[in-house]
C-alpha positions as CSV (number, residue, x, y, z in Angstrom):
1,X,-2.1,-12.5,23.4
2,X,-3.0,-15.4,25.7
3,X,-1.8,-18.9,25.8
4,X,-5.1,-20.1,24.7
5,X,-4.5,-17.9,21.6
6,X,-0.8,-17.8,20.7
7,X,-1.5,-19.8,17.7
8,X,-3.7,-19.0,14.8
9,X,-6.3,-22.2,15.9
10,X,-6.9,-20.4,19.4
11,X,-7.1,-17.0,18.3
12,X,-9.6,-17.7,15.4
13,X,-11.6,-19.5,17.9
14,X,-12.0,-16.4,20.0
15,X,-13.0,-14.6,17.0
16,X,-15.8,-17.0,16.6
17,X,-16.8,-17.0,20.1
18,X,-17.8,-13.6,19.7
19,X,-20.3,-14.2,17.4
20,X,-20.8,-17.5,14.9
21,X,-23.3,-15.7,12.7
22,X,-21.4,-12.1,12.1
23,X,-20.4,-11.9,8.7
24,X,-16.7,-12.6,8.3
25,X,-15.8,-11.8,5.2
26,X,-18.2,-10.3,1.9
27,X,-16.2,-10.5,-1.6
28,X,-16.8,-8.3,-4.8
29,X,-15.9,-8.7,-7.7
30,X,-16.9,-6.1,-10.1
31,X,-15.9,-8.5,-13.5
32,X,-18.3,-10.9,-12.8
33,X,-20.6,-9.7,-10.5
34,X,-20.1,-12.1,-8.0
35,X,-21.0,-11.3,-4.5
36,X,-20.1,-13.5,-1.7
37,X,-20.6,-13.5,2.0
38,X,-19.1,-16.0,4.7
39,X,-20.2,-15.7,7.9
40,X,-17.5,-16.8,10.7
41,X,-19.3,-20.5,10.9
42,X,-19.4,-20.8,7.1
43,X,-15.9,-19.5,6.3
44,X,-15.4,-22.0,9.8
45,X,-16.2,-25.1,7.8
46,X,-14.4,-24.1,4.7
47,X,-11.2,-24.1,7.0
48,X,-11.8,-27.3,8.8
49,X,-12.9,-29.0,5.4
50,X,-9.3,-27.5,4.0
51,X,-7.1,-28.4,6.8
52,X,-8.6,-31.7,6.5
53,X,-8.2,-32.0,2.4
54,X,-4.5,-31.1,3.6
55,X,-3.9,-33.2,6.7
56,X,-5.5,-36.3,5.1
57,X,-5.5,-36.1,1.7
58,X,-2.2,-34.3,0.8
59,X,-0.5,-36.2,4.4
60,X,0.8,-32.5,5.4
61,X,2.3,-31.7,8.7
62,X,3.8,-29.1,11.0
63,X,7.0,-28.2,8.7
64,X,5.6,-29.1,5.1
65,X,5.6,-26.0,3.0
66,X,2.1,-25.4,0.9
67,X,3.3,-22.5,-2.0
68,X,-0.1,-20.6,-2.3
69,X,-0.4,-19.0,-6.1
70,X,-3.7,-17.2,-5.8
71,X,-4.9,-13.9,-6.8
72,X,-7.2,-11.7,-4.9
73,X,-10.3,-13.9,-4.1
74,X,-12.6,-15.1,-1.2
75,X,-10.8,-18.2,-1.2
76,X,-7.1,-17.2,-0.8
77,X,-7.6,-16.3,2.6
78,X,-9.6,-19.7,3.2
79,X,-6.3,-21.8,2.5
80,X,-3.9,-19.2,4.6
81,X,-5.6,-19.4,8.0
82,X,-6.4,-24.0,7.0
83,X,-2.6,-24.1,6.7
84,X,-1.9,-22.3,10.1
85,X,-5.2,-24.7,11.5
86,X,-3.0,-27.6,9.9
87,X,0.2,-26.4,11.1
88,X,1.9,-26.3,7.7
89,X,3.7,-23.2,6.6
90,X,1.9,-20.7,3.7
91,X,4.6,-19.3,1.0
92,X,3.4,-16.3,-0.4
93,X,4.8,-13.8,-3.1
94,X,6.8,-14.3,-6.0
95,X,9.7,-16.3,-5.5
96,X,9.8,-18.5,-8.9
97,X,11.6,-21.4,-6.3
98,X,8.5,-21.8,-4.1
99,X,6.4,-24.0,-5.9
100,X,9.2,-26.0,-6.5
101,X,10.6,-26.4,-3.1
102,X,6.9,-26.7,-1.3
103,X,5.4,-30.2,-0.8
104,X,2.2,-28.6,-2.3
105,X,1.0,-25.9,-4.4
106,X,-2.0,-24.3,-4.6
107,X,-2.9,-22.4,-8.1
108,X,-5.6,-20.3,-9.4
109,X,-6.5,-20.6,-13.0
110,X,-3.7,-18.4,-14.5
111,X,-1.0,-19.7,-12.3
112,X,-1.1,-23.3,-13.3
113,X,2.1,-23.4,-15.7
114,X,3.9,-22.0,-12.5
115,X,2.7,-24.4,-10.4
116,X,3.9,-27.7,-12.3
117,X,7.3,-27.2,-11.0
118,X,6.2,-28.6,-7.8
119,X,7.0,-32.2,-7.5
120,X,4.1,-32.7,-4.8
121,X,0.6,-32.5,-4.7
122,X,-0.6,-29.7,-6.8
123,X,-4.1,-28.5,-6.6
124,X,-6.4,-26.2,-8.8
125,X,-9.0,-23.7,-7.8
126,X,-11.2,-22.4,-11.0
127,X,-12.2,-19.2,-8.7
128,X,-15.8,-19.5,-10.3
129,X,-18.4,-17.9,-9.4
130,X,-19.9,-19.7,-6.7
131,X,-17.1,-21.3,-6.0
132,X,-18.2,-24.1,-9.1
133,X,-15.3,-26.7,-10.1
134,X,-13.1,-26.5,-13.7
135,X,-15.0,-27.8,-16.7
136,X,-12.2,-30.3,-17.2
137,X,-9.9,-30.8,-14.2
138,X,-6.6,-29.9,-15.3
139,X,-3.7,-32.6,-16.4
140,X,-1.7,-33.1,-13.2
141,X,-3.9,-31.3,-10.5
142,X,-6.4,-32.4,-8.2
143,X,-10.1,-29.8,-8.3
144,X,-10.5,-28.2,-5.1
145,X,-13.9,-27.7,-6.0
146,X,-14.3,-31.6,-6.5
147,X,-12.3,-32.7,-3.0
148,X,-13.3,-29.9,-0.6
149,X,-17.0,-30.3,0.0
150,X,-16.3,-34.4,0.6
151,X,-13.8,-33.4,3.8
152,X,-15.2,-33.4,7.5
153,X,-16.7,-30.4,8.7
154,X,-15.0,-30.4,11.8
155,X,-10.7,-30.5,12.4
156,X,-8.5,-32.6,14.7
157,X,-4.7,-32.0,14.4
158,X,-2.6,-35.1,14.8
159,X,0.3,-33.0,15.6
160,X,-0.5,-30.0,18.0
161,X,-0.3,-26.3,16.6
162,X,1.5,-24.0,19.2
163,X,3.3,-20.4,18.7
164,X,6.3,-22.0,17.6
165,X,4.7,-23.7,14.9
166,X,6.1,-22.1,11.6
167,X,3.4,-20.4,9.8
168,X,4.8,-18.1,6.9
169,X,7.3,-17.7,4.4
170,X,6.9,-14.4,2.6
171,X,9.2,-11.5,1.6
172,X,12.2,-13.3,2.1
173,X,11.3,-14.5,5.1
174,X,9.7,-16.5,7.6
175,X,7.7,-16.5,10.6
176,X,6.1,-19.1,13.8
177,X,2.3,-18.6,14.5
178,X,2.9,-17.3,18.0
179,X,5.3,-14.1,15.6
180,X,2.4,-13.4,13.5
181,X,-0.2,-13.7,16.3
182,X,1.1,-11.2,18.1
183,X,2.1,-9.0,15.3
184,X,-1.8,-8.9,14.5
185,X,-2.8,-8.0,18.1
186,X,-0.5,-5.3,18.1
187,X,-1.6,-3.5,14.7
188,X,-5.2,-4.2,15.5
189,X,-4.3,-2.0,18.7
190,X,-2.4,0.4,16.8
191,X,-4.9,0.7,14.1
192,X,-8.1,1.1,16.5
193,X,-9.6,-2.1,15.1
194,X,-12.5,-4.1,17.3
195,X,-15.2,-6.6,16.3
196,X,-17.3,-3.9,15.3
197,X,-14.5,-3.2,12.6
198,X,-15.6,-3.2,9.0
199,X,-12.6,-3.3,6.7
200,X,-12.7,-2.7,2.7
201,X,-9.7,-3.9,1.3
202,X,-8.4,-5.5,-2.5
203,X,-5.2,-7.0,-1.1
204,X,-3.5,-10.2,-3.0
205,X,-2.5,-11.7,0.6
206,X,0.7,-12.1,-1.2
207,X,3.0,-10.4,1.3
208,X,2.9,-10.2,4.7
209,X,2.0,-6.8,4.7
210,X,-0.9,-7.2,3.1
211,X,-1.4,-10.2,5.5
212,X,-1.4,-8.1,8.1
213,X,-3.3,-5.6,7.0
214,X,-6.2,-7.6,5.5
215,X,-6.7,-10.5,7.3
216,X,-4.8,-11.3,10.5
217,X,-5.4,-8.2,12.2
218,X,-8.9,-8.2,11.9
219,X,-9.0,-11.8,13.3
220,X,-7.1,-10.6,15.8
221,X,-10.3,-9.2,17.2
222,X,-13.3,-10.6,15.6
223,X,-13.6,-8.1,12.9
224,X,-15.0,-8.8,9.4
225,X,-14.0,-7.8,5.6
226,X,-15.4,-6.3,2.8
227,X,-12.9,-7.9,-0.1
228,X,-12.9,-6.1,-3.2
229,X,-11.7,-7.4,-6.7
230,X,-11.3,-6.0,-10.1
231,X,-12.7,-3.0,-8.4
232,X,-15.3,-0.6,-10.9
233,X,-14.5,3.2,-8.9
234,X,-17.7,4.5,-9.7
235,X,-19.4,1.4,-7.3
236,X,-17.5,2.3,-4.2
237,X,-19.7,4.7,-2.2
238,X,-22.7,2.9,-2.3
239,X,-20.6,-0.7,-1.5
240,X,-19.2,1.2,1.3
241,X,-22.4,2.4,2.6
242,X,-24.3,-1.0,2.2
243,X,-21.6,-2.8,4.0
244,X,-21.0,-0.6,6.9
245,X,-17.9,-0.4,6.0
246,X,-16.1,2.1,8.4
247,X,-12.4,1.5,7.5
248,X,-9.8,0.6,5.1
249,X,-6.8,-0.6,4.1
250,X,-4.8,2.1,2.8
251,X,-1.1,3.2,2.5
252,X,0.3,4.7,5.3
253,X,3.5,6.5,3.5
254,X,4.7,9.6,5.0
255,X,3.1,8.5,8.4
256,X,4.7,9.7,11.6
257,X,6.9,7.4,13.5
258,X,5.7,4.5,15.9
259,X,7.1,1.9,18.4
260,X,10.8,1.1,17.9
261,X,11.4,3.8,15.3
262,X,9.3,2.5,12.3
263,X,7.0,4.0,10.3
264,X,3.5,3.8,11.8
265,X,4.5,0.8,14.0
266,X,4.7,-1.6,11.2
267,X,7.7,-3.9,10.8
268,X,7.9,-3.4,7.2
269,X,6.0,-1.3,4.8
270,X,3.6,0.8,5.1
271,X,0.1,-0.6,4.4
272,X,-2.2,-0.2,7.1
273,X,-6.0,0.3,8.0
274,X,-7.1,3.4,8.2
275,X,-10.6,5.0,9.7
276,X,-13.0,5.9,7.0
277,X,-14.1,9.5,7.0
């Protein structure tokens, strides 16, 4: 980790020096059929257009809490790494005070009764296919669907974003950007990862575990994701083989060991990425 990527703004635009038209991340999902791929520009714009929607429209800054209730889905990972871009914090998991405390909340579809207790702004993602809009916004949220695409394509901070910027709130606790920066460099050395990394994974992004293990890591490097929802079994080899994919997330219980005593390296847990045989 570098100066000029302590922070998750520097280090993602590292990852998209090495390549703007790799794919980034290509999402499943075996209810609906739905097959998406964002290349690192695309999934680029959707995180400026975001980290605009919340620097301008929802008047967030470094400090402001955004409660993220979303399931696994293309788009949850879109709002984590906008927040860091914006410098507001992500909550993740499921502490029932979140929404409540956060000066915004951001709900999928079944999640929406949970996320009135927040006395902020509250927005709604439908998580249709396509990423279309709600039939009928729901009473008391704003449609992402409907305020995204309107946002600038490109991001300006008022407020700069530096490593001791306070990023995450998850697992009962909390964490800067520069602390999860280099806790991504470190398991993407641990775990062999590089930009020619192709990682299948069906995590919620709802602890940092999972965090780690299926999103931050990879950027730590430039490597891309193969997400995977309401998984069918019986579709996997030939996904895997299509996409390239040549690793996984996977548990690493009953591991060996690593740096400072723990379990495969990892601060806590033992989710991982794994080579694929």
């Amino acid at each position: 980790m570098t100066a000029a990527n302590s922070s998750f703004p520097g280090a993602w635009r590292a990852a998209l020096a090495l390549g703007p038209s790799r794919p980034f991340l290509t999402y499943y999902d075996d209810h609906t059929g739905e097959r998406v791929e964002l290349s690192y520009t695309t999934f680029d714009n959707w995180v400026a257009k975001t980290a605009n929607l919340i620097q301008d429209d929802l008047a967030l800054g470094p400090g402001d809490e955004v409660a993220i209730l979303l399931p696994t889905h293309w788009q949850t990972p879109i709002w984590l790494l906008a927040c860091w871009t914006a410098g507001v914090v992500a909550s993740v998991g499921e502490d029932p005070a979140a929404a409540e405390r956060a000066a915004a909340v951001v709900a999928g579809p079944d999640r929406l009764q949970e996320a009135l207790a927040c006395k902020g702004e509250r927005i709604a993602l439908a998580l249709r296919p396509l990423g279309a809009p709600f039939p009928s916004v729901p009473e008391g949220f704003t449609d992402y669907a409907r305020a995204a695409p309107a946002q600038p394509d490109v991001f300006t901070p008022y407020s700069p974003v530096t490593a001791d910027t306070p990023a995450l709130v998850a697992d009962g606790g909390g964490w800067t950007q520069g602390e999860l920066v280099r806790d991504a460099a470190e398991a993407a050395a641990r775990w062999n990862l590089s930009a020619a990394s192709r990682v299948l994974t069906g995590c919620a992004y709802d602890s940092r575990p999972e965090i780690r293990a299926a999103l931050t890591s990879e950027l730590a490097v430039g490597a891309s994701l193969v997400l995977c929802r309401n998984v069918d079994p019986s579709r996997l080899p030939g996904r895997m083989a299509s996409e390239k994919v040549n690793a996984r997330v996977a548990s690493l219980a009953g591991g060996t060991a690593g740096a400072g005593g723990q379990e495969n390296g990892t601060a806590e847990g033992t989710l991982g990425v794994l080579p694929v045989e």
